[in-house]
N, CA and C atoms as an extended XYZ file, in Angstrom:
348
Properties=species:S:1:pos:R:3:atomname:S:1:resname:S:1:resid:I:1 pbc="F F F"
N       101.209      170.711      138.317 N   UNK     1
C       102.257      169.826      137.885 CA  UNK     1
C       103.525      170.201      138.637 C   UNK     1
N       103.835      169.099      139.015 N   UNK     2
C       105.469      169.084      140.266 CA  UNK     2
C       106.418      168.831      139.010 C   UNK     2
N       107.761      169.857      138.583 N   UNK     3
C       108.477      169.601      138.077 CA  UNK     3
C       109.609      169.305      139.804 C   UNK     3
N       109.999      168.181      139.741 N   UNK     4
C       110.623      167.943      141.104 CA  UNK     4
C       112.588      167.841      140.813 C   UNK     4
N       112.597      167.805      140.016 N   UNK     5
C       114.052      167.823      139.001 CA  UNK     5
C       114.432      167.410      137.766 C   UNK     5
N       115.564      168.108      137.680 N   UNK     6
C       115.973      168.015      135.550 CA  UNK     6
C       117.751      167.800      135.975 C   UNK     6
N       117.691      166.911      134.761 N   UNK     7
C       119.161      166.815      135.207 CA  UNK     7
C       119.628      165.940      133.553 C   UNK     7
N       120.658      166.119      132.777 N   UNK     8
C       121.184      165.644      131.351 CA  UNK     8
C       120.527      164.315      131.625 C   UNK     8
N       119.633      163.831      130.856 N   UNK     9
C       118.921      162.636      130.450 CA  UNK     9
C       117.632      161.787      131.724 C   UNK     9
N       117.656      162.832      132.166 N   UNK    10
C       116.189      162.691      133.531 CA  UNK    10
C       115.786      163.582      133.667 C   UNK    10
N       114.389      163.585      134.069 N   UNK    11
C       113.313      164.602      134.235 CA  UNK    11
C       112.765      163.972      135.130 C   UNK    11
N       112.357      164.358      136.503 N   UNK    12
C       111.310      164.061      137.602 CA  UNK    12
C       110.339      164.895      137.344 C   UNK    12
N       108.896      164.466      136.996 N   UNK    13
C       107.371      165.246      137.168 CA  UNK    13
C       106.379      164.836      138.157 C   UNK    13
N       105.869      165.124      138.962 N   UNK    14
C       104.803      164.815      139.802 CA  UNK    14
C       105.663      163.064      140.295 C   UNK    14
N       106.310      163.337      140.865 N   UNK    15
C       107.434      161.947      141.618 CA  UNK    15
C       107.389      160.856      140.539 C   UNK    15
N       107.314      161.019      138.515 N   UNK    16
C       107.438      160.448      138.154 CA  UNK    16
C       109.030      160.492      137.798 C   UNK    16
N       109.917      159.402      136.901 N   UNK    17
C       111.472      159.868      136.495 CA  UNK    17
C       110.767      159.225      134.830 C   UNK    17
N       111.361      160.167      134.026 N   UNK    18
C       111.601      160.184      132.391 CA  UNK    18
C       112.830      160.010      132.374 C   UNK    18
N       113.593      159.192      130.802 N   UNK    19
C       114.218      158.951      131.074 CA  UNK    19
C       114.444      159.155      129.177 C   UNK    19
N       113.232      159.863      129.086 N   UNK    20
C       113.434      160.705      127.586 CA  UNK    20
C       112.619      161.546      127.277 C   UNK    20
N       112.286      162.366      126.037 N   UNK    21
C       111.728      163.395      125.945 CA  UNK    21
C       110.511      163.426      126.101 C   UNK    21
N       109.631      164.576      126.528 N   UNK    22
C       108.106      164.389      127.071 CA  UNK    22
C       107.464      165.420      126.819 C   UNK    22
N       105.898      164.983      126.359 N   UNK    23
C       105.116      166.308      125.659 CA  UNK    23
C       103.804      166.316      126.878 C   UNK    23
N       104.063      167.557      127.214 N   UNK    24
C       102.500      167.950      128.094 CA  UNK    24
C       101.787      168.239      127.336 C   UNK    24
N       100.875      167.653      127.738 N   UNK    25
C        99.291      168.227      126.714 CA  UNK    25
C        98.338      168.546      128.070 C   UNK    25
N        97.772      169.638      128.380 N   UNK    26
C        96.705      169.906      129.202 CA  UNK    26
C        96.865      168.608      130.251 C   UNK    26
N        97.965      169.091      130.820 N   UNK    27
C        98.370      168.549      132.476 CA  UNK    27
C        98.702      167.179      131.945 C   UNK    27
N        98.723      165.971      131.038 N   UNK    28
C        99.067      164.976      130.551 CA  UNK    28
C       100.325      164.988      130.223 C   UNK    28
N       101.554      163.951      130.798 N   UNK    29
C       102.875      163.415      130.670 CA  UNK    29
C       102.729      162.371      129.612 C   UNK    29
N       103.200      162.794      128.401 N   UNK    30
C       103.688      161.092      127.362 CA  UNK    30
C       104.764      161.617      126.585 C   UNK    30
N       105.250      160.309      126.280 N   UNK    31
C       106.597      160.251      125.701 CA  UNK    31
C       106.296      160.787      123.853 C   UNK    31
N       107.218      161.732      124.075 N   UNK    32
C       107.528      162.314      122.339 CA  UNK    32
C       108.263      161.480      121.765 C   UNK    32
N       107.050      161.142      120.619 N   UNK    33
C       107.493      160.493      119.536 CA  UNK    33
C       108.085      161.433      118.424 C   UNK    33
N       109.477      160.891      118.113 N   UNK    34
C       110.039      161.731      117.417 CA  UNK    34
C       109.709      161.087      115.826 C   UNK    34
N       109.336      160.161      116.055 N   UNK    35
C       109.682      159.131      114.684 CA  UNK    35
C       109.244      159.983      113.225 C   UNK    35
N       108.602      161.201      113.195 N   UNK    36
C       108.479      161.300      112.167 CA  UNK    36
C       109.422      162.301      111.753 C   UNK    36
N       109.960      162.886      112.709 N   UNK    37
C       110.761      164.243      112.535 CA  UNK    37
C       112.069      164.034      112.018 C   UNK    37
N       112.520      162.114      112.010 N   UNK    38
C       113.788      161.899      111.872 CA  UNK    38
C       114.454      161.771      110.858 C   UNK    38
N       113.681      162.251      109.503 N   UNK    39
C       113.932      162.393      108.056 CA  UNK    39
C       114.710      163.298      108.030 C   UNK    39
N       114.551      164.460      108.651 N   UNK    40
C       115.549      165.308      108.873 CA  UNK    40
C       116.716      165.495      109.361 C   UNK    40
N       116.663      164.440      110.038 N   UNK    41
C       117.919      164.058      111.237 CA  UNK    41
C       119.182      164.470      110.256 C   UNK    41
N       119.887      163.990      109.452 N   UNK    42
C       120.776      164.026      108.459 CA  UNK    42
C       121.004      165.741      107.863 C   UNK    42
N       120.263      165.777      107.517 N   UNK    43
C       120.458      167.800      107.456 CA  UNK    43
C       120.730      168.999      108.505 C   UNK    43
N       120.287      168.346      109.945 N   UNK    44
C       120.281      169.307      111.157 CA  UNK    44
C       121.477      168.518      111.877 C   UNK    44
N       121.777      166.916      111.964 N   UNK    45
C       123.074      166.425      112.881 CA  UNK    45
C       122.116      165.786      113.647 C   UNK    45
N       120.547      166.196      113.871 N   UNK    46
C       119.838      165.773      115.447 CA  UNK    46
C       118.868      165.532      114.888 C   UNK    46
N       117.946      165.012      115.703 N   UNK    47
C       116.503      164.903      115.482 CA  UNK    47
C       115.819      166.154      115.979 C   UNK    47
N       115.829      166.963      115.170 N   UNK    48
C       114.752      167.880      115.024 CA  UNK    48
C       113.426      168.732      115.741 C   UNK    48
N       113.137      169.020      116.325 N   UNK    49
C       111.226      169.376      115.844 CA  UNK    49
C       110.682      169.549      114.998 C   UNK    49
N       109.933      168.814      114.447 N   UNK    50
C       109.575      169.365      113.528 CA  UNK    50
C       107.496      168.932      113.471 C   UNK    50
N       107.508      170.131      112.327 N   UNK    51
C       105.441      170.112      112.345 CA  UNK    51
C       105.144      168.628      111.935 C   UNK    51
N       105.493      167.463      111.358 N   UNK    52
C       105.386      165.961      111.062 CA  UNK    52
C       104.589      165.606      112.497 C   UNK    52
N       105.360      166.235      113.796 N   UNK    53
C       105.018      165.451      115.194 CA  UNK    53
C       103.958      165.629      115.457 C   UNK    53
N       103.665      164.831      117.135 N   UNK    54
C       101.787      165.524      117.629 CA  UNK    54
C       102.161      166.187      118.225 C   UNK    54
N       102.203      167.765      118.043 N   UNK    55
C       102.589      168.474      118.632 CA  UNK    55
C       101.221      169.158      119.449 C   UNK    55
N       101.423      169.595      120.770 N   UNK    56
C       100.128      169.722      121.359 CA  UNK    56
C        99.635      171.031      121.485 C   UNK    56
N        99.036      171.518      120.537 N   UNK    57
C        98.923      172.687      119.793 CA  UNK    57
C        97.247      173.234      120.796 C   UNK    57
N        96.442      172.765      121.321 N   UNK    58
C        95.560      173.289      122.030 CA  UNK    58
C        95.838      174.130      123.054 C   UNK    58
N        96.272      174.776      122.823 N   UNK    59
C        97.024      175.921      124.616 CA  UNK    59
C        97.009      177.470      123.792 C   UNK    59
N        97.316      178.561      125.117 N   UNK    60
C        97.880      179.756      124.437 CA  UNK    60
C        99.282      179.471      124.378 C   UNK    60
N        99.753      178.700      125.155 N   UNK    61
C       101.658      178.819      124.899 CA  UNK    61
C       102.143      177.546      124.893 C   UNK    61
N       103.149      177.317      124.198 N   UNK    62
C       103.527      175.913      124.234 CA  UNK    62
C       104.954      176.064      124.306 C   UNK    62
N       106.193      175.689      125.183 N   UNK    63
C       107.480      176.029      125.720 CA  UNK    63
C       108.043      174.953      125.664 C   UNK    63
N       109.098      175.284      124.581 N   UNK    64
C       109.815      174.065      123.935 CA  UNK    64
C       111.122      174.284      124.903 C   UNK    64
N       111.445      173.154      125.834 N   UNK    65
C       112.661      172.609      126.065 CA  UNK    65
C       113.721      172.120      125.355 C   UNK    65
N       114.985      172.534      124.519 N   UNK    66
C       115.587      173.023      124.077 CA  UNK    66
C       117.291      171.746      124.390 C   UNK    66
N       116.469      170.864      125.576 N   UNK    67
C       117.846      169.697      125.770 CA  UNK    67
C       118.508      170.873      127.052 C   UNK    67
N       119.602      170.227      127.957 N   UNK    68
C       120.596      170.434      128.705 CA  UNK    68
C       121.334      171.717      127.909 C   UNK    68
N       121.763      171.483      127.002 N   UNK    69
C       122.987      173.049      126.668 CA  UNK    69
C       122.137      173.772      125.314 C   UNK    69
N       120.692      172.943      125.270 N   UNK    70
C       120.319      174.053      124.100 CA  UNK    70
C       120.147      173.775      122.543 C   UNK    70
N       120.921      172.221      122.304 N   UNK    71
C       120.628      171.607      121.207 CA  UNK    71
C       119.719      171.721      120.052 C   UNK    71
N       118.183      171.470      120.589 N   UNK    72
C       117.250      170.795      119.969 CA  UNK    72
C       116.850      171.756      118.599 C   UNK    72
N       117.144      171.253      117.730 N   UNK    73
C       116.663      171.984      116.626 CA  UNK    73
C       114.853      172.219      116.596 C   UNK    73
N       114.616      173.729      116.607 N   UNK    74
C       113.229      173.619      115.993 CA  UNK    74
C       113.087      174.092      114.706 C   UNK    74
N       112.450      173.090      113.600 N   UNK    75
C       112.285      173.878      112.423 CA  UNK    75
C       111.204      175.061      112.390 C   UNK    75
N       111.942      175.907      111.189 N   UNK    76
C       110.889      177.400      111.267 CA  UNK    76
C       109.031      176.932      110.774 C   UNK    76
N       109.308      175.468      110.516 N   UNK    77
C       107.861      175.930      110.120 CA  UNK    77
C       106.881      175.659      111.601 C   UNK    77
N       107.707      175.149      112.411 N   UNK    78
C       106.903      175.109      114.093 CA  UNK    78
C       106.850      176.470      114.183 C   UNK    78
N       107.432      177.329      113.935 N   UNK    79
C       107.241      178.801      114.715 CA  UNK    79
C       106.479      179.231      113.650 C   UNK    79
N       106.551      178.660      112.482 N   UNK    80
C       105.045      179.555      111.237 CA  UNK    80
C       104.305      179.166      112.194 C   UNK    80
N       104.051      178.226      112.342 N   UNK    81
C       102.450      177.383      112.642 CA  UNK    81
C       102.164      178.270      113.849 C   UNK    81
N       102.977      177.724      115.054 N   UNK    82
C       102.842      178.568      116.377 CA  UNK    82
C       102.050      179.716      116.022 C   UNK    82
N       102.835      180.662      115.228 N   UNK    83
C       102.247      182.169      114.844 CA  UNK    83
C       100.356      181.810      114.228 C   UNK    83
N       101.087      181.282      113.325 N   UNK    84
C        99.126      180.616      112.151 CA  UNK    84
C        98.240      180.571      113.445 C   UNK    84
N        98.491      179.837      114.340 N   UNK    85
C        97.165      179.630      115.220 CA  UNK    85
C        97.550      180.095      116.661 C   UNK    85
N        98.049      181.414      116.420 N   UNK    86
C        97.992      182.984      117.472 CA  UNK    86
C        98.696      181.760      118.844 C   UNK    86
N        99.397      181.110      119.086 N   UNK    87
C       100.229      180.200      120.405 CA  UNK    87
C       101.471      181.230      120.352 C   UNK    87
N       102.150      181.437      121.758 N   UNK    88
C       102.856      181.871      122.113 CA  UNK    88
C       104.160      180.876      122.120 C   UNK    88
N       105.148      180.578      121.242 N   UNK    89
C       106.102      179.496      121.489 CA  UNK    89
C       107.498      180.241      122.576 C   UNK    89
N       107.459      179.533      123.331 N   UNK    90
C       108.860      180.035      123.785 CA  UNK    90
C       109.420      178.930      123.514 C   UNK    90
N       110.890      178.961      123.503 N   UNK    91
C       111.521      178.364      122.928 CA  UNK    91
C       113.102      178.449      123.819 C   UNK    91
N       113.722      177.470      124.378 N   UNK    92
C       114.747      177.405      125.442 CA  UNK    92
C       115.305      176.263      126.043 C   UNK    92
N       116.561      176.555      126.734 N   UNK    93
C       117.227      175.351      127.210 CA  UNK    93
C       116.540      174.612      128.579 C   UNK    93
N       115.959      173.509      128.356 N   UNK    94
C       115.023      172.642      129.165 CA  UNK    94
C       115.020      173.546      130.884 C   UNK    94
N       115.977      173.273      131.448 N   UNK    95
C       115.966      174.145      132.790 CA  UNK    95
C       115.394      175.318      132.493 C   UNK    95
N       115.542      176.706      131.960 N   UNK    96
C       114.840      177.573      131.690 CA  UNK    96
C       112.539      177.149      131.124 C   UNK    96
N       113.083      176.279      130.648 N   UNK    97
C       111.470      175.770      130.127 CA  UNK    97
C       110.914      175.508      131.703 C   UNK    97
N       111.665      174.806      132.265 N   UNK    98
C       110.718      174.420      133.490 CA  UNK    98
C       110.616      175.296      134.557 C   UNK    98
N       111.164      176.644      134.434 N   UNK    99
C       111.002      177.608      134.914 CA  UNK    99
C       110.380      178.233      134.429 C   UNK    99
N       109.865      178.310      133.287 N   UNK   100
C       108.744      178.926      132.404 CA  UNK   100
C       107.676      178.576      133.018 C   UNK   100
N       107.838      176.654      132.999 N   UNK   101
C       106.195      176.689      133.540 CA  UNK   101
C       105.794      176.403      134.957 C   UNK   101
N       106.890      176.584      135.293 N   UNK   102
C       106.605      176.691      137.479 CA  UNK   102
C       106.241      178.010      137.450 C   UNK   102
N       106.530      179.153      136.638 N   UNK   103
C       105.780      180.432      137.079 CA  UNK   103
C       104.542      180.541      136.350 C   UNK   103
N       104.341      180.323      135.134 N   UNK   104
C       103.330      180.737      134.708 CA  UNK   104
C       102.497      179.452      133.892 C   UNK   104
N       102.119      177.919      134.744 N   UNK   105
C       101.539      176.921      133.794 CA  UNK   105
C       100.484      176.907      133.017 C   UNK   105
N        99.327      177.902      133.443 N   UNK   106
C        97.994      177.927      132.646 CA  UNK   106
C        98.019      178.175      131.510 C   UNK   106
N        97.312      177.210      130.705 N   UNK   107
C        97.111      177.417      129.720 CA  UNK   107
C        98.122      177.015      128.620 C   UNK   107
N        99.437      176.285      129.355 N   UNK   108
C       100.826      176.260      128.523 CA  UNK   108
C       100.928      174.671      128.684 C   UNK   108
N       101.211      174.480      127.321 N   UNK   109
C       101.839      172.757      127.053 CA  UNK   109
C       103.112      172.707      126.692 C   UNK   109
N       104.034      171.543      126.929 N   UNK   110
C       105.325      171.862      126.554 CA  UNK   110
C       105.370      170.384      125.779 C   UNK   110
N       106.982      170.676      125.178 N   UNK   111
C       107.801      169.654      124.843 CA  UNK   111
C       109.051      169.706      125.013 C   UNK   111
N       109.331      168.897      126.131 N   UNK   112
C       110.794      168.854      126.809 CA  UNK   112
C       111.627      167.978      126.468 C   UNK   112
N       112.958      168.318      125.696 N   UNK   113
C       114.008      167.588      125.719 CA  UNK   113
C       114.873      167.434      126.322 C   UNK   113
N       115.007      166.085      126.778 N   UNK   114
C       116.151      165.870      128.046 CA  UNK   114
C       117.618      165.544      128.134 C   UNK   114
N       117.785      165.218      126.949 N   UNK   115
C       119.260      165.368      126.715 CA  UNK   115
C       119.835      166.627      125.863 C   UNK   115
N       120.930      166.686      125.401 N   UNK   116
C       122.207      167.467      124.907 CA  UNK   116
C       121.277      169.196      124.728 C   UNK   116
């Protein structure tokens, strides 16, 4: 997977452009649906992460992109779960995520947020 650039509200992957948030699943690009996480929206300011989503839980690591300055709320029960079924979560501001997985992709799915 070609991460080819990141930039506040774009993501280039394999010469594709996003133009919102995106979940790898075992080398697969699709758009994160937030829709269920947004009950929360009102208690955190943002839309969330939260365990409601499809989160793509088949990997040893899954490296949450975190938005441009770091925003993205993850709730603690993503990092219970992470732990429950032995996944390595890292957890970080999107540029750092995609440096996560230009060095080390095997085996790692993400969910990248592209704005704030």
């Amino acid at each position: 997977m070609q991460f080819e650039e990141f930039s506040f509200g774009s993501l280039r992957i394999n010469g594709v452009t996003y133009e919102h948030d995106v979940v790898i699943d075992r080398g697969e690009v699709r758009k994160r649906k937030k829709k269920r996480s947004k009950e929360f929206r009102e208690a955190f300011g943002h839309t969330l992460l939260s365990v409601k989503e499809e989160i793509p839980w088949k990997c040893r690591r899954l490296v949450v992109g975190t938005g441009s300055y770091g925003n993205l709320p993850v709730m603690e029960e993503v990092k219970r779960e992470a732990a429950r079924r032995k996944v390595d979560l890292v957890i970080g501001p999107t540029d750092q995520a995609i440096e996560t997985l230009n060095q080390s992709p095997e085996e790692t799915n993400a969910i990248l947020h592209v704005t704030c």
